[in-house]
C-alpha positions as CSV (number, residue, x, y, z in Angstrom):
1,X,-51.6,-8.0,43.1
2,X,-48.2,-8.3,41.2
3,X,-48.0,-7.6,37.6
4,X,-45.5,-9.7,35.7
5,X,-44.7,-8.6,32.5
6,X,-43.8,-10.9,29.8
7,X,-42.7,-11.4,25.8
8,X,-45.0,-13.2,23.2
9,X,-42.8,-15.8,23.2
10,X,-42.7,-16.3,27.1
11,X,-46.9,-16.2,26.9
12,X,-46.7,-19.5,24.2
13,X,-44.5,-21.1,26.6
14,X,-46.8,-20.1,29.9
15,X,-49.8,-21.6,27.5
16,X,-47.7,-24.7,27.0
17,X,-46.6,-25.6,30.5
18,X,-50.1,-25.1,31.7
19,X,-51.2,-27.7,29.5
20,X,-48.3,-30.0,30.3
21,X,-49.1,-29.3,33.5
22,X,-52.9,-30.3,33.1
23,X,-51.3,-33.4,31.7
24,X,-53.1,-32.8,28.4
25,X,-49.7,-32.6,26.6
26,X,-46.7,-35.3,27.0
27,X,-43.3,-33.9,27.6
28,X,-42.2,-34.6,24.4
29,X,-45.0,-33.1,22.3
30,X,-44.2,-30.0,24.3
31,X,-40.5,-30.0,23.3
32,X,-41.6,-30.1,19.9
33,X,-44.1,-27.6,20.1
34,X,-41.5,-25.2,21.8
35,X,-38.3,-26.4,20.0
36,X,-36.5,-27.0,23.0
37,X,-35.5,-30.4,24.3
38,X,-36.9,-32.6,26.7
39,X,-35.0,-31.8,29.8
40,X,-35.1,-28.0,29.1
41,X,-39.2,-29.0,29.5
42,X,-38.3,-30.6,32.4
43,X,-37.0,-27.5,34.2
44,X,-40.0,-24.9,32.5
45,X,-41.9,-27.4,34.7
46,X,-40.2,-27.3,37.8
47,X,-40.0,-23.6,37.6
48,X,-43.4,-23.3,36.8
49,X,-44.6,-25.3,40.1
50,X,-42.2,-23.4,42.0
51,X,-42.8,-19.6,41.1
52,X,-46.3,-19.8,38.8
53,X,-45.6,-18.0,35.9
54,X,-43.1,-15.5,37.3
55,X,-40.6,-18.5,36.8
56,X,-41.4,-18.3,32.6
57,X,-39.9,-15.1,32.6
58,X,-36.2,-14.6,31.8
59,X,-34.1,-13.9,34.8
60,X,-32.0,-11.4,32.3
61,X,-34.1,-8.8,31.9
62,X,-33.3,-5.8,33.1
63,X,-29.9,-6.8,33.9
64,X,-26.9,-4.9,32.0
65,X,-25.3,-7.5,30.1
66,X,-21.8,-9.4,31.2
67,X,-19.9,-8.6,28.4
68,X,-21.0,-5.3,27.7
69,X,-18.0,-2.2,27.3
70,X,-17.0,-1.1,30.6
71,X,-17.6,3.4,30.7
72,X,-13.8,3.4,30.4
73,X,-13.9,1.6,27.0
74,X,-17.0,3.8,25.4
75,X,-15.4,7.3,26.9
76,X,-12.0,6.8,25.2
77,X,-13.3,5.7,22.3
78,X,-15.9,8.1,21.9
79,X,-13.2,11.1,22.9
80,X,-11.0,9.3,19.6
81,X,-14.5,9.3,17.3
82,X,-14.9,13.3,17.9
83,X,-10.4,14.0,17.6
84,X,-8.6,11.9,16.0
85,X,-10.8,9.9,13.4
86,X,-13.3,12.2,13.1
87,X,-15.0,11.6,10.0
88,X,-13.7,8.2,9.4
89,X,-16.6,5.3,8.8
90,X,-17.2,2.4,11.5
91,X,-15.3,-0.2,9.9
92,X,-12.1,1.6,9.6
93,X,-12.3,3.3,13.0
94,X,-13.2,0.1,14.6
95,X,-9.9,-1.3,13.0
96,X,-7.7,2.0,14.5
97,X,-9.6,1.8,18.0
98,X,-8.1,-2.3,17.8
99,X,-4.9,-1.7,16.3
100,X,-3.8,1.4,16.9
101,X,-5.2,2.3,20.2
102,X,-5.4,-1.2,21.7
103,X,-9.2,-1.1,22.5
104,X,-11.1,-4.2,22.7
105,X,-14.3,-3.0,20.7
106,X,-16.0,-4.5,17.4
107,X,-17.0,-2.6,14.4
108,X,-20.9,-3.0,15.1
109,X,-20.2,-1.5,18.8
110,X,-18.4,1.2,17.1
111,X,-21.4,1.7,14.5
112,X,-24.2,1.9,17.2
113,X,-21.9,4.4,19.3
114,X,-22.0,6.7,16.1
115,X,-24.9,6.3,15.6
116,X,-26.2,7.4,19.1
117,X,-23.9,10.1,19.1
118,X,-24.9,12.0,15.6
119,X,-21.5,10.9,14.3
120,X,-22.6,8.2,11.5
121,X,-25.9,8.1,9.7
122,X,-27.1,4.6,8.5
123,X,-27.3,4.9,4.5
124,X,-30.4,3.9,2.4
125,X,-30.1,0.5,0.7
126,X,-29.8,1.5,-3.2
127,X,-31.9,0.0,-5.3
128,X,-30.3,-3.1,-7.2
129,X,-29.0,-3.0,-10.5
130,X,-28.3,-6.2,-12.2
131,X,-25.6,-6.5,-14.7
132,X,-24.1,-9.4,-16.0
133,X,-21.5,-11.3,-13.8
134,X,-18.1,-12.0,-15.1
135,X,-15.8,-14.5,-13.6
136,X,-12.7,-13.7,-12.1
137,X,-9.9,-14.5,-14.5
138,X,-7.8,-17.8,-13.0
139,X,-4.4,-16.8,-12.4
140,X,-2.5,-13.5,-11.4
141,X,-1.3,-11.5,-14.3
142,X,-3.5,-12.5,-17.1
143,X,-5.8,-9.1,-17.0
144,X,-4.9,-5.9,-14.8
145,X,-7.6,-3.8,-14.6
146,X,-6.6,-0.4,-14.8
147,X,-8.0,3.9,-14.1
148,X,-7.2,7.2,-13.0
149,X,-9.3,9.1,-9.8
150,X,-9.1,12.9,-10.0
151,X,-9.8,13.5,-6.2
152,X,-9.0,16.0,-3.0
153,X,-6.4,13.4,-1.8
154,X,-4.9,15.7,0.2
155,X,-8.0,17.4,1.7
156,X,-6.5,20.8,0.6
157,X,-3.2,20.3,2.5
158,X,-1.5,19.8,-1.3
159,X,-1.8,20.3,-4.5
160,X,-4.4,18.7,-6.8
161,X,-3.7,15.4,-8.5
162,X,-4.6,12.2,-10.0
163,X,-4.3,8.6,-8.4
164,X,-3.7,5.6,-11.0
165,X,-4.7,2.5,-9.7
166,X,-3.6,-1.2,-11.0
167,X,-5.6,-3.9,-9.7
168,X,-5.3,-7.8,-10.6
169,X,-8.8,-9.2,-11.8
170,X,-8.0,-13.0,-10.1
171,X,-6.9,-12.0,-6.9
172,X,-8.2,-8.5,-6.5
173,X,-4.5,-7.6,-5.3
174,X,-3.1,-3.8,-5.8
175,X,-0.3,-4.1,-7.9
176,X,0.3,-0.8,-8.5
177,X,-0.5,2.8,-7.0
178,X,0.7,6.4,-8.0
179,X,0.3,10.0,-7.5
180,X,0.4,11.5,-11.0
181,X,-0.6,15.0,-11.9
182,X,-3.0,14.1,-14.4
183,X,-3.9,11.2,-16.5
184,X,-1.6,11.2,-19.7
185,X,0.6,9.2,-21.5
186,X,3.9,9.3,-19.2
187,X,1.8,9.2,-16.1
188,X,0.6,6.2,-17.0
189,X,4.4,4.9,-18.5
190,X,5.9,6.2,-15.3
191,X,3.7,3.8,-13.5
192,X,3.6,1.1,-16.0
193,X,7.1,0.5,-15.6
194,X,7.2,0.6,-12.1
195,X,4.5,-1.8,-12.3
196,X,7.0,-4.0,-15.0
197,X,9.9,-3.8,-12.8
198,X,8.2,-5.2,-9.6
199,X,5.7,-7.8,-11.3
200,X,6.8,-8.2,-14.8
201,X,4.6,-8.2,-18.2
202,X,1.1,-8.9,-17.5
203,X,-1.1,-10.2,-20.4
204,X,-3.6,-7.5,-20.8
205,X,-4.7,-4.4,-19.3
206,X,-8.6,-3.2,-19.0
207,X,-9.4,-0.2,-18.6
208,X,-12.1,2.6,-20.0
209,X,-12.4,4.5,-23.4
210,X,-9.9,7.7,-22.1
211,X,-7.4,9.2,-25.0
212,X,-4.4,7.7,-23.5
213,X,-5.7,3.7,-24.4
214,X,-8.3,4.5,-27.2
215,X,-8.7,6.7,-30.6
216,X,-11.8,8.2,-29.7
217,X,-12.2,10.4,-32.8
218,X,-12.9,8.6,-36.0
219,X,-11.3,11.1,-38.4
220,X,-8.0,10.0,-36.7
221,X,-6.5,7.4,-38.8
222,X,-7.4,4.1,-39.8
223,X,-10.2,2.5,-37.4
224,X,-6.9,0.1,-36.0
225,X,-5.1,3.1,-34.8
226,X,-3.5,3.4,-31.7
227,X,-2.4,5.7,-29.1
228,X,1.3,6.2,-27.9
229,X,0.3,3.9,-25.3
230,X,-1.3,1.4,-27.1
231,X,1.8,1.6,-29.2
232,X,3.9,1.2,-26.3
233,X,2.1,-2.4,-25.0
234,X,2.2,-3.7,-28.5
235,X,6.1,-3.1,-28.6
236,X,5.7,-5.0,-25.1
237,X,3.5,-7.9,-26.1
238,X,0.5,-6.6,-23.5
239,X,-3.1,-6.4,-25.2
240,X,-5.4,-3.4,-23.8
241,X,-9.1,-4.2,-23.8
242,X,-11.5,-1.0,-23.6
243,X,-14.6,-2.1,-21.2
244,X,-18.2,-0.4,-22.4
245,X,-19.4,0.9,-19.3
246,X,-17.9,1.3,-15.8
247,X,-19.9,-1.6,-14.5
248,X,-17.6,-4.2,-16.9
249,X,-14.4,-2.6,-14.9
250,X,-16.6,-2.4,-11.8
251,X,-13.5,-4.0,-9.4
252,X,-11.2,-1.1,-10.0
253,X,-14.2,1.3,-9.7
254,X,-15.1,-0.2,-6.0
255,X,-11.8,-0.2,-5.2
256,X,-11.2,3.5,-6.1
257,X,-14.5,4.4,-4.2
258,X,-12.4,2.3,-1.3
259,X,-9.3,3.9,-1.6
260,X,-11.1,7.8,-1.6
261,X,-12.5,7.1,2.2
262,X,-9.3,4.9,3.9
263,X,-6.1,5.9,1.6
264,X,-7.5,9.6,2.6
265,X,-7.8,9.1,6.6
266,X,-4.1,7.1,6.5
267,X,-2.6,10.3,4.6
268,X,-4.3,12.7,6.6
269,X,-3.1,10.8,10.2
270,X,0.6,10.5,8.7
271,X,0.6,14.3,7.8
272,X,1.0,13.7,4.0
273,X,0.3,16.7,1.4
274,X,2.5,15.7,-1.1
275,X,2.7,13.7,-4.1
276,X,6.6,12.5,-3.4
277,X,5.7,11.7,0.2
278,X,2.5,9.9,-1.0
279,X,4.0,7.7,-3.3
280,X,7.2,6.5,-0.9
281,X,4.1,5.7,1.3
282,X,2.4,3.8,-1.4
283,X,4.0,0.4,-0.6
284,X,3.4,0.4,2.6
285,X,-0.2,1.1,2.1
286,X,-0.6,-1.1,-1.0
287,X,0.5,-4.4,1.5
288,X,-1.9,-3.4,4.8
289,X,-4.7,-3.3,1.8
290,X,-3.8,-6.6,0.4
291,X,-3.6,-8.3,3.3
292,X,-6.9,-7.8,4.5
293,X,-9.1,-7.5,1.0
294,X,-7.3,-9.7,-1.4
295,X,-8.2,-13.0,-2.1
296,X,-6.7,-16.0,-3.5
297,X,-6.7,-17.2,-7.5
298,X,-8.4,-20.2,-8.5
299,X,-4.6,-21.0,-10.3
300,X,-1.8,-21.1,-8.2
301,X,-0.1,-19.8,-12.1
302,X,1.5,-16.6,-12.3
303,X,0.7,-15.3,-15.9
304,X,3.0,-12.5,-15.5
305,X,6.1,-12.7,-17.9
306,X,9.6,-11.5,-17.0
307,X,11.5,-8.4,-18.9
308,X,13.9,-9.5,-21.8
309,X,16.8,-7.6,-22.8
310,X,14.8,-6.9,-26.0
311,X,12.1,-5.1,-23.7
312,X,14.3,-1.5,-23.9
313,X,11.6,0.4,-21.7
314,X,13.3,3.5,-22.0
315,X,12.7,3.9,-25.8
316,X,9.9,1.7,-25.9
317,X,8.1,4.4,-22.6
318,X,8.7,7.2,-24.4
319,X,6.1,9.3,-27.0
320,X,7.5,8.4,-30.5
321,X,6.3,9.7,-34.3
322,X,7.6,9.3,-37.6
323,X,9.4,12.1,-39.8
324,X,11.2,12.3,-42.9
325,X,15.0,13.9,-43.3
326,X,15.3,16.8,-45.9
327,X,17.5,17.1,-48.8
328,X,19.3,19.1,-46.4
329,X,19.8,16.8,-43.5
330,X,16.7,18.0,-41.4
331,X,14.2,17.1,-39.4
332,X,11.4,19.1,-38.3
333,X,9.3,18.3,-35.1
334,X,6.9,20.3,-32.4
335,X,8.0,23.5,-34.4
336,X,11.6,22.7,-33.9
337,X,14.1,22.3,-37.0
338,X,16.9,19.4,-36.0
339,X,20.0,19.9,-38.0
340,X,21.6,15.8,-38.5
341,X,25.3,15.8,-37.7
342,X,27.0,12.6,-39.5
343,X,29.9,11.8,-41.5
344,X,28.1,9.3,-44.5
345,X,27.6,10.8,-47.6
346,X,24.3,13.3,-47.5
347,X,22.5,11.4,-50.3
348,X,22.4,8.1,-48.2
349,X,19.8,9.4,-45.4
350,X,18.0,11.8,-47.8
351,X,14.3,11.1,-47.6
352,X,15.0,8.2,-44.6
353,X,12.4,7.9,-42.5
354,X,13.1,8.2,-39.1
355,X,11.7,8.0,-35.3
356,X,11.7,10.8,-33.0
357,X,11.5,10.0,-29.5
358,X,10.4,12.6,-26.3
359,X,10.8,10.9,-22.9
360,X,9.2,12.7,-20.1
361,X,11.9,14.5,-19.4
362,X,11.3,16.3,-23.0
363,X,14.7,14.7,-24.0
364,X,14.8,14.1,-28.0
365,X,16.5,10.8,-29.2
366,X,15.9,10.5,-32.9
367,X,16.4,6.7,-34.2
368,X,17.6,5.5,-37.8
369,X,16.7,1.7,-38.2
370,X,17.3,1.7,-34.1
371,X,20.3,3.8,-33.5
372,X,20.6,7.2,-32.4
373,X,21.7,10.0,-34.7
374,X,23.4,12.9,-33.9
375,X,21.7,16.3,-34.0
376,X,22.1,20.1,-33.2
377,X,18.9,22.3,-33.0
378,X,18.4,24.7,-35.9
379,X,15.9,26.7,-35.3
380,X,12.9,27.1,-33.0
381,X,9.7,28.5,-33.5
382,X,7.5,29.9,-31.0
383,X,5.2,27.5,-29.9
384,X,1.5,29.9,-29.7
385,X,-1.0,26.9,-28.4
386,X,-0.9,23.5,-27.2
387,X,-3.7,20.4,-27.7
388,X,-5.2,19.1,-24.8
389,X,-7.6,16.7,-23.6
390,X,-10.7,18.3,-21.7
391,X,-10.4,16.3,-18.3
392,X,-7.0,17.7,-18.5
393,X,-7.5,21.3,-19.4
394,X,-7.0,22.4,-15.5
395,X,-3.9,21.2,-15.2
396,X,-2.8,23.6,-18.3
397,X,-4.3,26.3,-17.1
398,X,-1.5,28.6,-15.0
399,X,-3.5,31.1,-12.8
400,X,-1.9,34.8,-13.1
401,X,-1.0,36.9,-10.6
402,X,-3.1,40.1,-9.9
403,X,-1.6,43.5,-11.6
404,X,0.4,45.8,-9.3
405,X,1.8,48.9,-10.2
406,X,5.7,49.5,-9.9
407,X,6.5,51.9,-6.9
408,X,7.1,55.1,-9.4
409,X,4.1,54.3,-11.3
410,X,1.8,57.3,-11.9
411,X,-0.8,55.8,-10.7
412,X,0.5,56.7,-6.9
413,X,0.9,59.7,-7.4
414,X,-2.7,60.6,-6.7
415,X,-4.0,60.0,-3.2
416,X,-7.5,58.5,-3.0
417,X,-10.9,60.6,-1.9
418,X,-11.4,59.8,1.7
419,X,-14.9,62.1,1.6
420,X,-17.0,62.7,-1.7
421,X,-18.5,64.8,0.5
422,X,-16.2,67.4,0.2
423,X,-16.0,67.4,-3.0
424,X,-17.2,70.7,-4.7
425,X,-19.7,69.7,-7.5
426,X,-19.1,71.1,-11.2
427,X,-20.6,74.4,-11.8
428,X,-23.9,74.2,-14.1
429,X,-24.3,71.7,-16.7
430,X,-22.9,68.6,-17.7
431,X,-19.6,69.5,-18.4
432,X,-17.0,71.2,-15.9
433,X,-14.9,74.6,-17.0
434,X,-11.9,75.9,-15.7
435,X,-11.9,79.5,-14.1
436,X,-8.9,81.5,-15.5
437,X,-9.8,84.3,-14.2
C-alpha cells in the first residue's frame, strides 16, 4: 500500500475535489472555496481522475530548487565570509560579494549562509520605545545635525580619535566627516569650515548639550552666555539648537551607530590607520554613503547661504577673549605679558579694550576696533596646570616612560642573587654584626 504524504493545505484541496467530484459542489463554488480560479479547478480535477490523490500533491517537493546557488557560488562566498569580511554583517557583505567580487547572491542568501555556519547570530527584537516623531525639515541646509563618536576606528592599527559627523535633517545626506583627536573647539572649526567652503552657511546646527555648543555650568556668566563656538556661528549668522535627549538628534545617532560597523570594515580593507589617510578617504566614502541612504527633500530649495567677504573665517574660527592694555602698553593673556609696539602717543590706547585671538595653530593676533597691533612677548610664566573637560581628560594625559638607570649608575654595580639559598643567614638575633676580628 503506498503512503502519500501531504500538507494541510493539499488535504483541504483533496476534501474539495472529492466533493466536486461527487458533484455536490459546482466548479465555481470550489474556486472560491480554494481561491484559485476556475480553470486551475479544472485541472485539480483532471489530475485527480488521473492519479487519485497522488495528483494533489505538489510535483516540487523534494526537488532542489532551479534557481538555487550553484556549490561554486556558496564555496567562494563562504571562503570570503571566514578571510576577507570576516566580521562584517549580511547586508554589507552581501553588497562586497556583488560589487566587489562579482557574485550573484542576495543579502538574505548571505544571512541564512551565516547563519548556518556560526558566523552571524539573529538579534532579539528590542522592545519599542515610542518618542515623539518630528518631521524632516523641507529643504537642504536649514538644520545640520551635528556630534562627535569617540571609537576604535582603527581597530588598534592607529591611534585613538574622535569622528565628527554633519548630517542634513531633509535629506539625511553626509555633509561632512572628520577625524579629530578629540571633541573641542577647533576640531569642530576645522571641520566647520571645511563644511562652509564646500556647502556654504547653513541655517542652524543641532546638536547635544557638550562644552563646545553649551554653558553647562550656571555660575558661568549670564544664563545667554556662549561658548567660543557659539560665538563663532553668531559672528556667522548660524543658530545652534541644543536637543534634550539623544532620541531628538536620533538621525545623527543611527547614522553614527551606521558608520561604527561599515566606515570601520572600508578602513580596515583599504589598510587605513591614520587620521590623515582617513580623512583624504573621507570623500570618497561620504558619496558611496549618500548614494545608497540619502533621500530626497520635500523642497527642491537649497537653504544654504554663500560666504561673503565679510565672513573672515580665519579670525571669526579662532578662540577669542577680551583684555584691557595697561598704562604701560601691556597685555596680559594665558600667563603671557604682550609688550604693544606702536608709534601713537601711549595715552591713546591706555585702558582700550582689545581682542586677543589664538588660532589652532596657537598663533596670537590681537585686534584694536579690527586691526592687528603689533606686539613683542614680555614675559612668560610657567604654565603649572591646564582646564579640561572630562570626556577629554585622556587625550591630556601623556603616559611616561618607565625609569632606567644611566649605564654608570650605582645601581649596576651590584650583581643580583641568583640563589638565596646560599646566602649565609645573620648570626643570632635580629640584627646582623660585623666580625672584626
Amino acid at each position: 500500500m503506498e503512503t502519500i504524504t501531504m500538507s494541510s493545505k493539499e488535504i483541504s484541496r483533496l476534501e474539495v475535489i472529492q466533493k466536486l467530484e461527487e458533484k455536490r459542489l459546482s466548479q465555481k463554488e470550489a474556486s472560491s472555496i480554494l481561491g484559485v480560479s476556475v480553470r486551475q479547478i479544472k485541472r485539480l480535477l483532471k489530475s485527480y481522475r488521473q492519479e487519485g490523490a497522488k495528483g494533489l500533491v505538489s510535483k516540487h517537493r523534494g526537488r532542489k530548487g532551479n534557481n538555487r546557488l550553484g556549490e561554486t557560488v556558496l564555496r567562494k562566498a563562504l571562503d570570503l565570509l571566514k578571510g576577507k569580511y570576516k566580521g562584517f554583517g549580511p547586508t554589507l557583505a552581501s553588497e562586497k560579494l556583488v560589487e566587489k567580487e562579482g557574485l550573484q547572491i542576495s543579502d538574505e542568501s548571505v544571512r541564512q549562509l551565516m547563519i548556518t555556519e556560526g558566523l552571524w547570530k539573529a538579534r532579539k527584537a528590542k522592545k519599542a520605545v515610542v518618542h515623539q516623531l518630528r518631521e524632516r525639515r523641507a529643504c537642504v541646509g536649514e538644520l545640520v545635525q551635528i556630534d562627535g563618536s569617540p571609537h576604535a576606528w582603527f581597530e588598534g592599527r592607529g591611534e585613538a580619535c574622535v569622528l565628527l559627523v554633519f548630517i542634513d535633517d531633509a535629506s539625511g545626506k553626509l555633509q561632512q566627516l572628520h577625524f579629530a583627536v578629540n571633541e573641542s573647539f577647533f576640531s569642530y572649526t576645522e571641520a566647520a569650515e571645511g563644511y562652509f567652503r564646500q556647502h556654504g552657511k547653513p541655517v542652524a546646527f543641532y546638536s547635544d548639550k557638550h562644552g563646545v555648543f553649551r554653558v553647562n555650568l550656571p555660575s558661568t556668566g549670564a544664563g545667554d552666555a556662549l561658548t567660543q563656538f557659539g560665538r563663532a556661528m553668531q559672528d556667522l549668522d548660524i543658530q545652534i539648537i541644543c536637543a534634550n535627549t539623544p532620541q531628538a538628534k536620533g538621525r545623527v545617532e543611527r547614522v553614527i551607530q551606521t558608520l561604527q560597523d561599515r566606515l570601520v570594515k572600508e578602513l580596515h580593507l583599504r589598510g587605513i590607520s591614520n587620521m590623515t589617510d582617513g580623512n583624504a578617504y573621507l570623500p570618497e566614502f561620504i558619496s558611496n554613503f549618500n548614494q545608497r541612504f540619502a533621500v530626497e527633500p520635500r523642497s527642491s530649495a537649497n537653504a544654504h547661504r554663500a560666504l561673503t567677504s565679510k565672513d573672515d573665517l580665519a579670525t571669526i574660527l579662532t578662540w577669542q577673549e577680551t583684555r584691557t592694555i595697561s598704562k604701560n602698553l601691556t597685555v596680559q593673556f594665558e600667563k603671557v605679558v604682550y609688550q604693544i609696539q606702536t608709534d601713537r602717543p601711549s595715552y591713546a590706547l591706555r585702558n582700550a579694550s582689545v581682542t586677543v585671538c589664538v588660532n589652532a595653530q596657537q598663533q596670537v593676533t590681537i585686534l584694536y576696533k579690527g586691526k592687528p597691533l603689533p606686539y613683542e612677548i614680555h614675559h612668560q610664566q610657567t604654565r603649572q596646570s591646564i582646564v579640561v573637560m572630562a570626556k577629554d581628560v585622556d587625550a591630556h594625559i601623556k603616559e611616561r616612560a618607565p625609569f632606567k638607570p644611566a649605564p654608570n649608575h650605582p645601581w649596576r654595580k651590584f650583581s643580583p642573587i641568583k640563589n638565596r639559598a646560599n646566602v649565609p643567614a645573620p648570626r643570632g638575633g635580629d640584627i646582623s654584626t660585623l666580625d672584626n676580628g
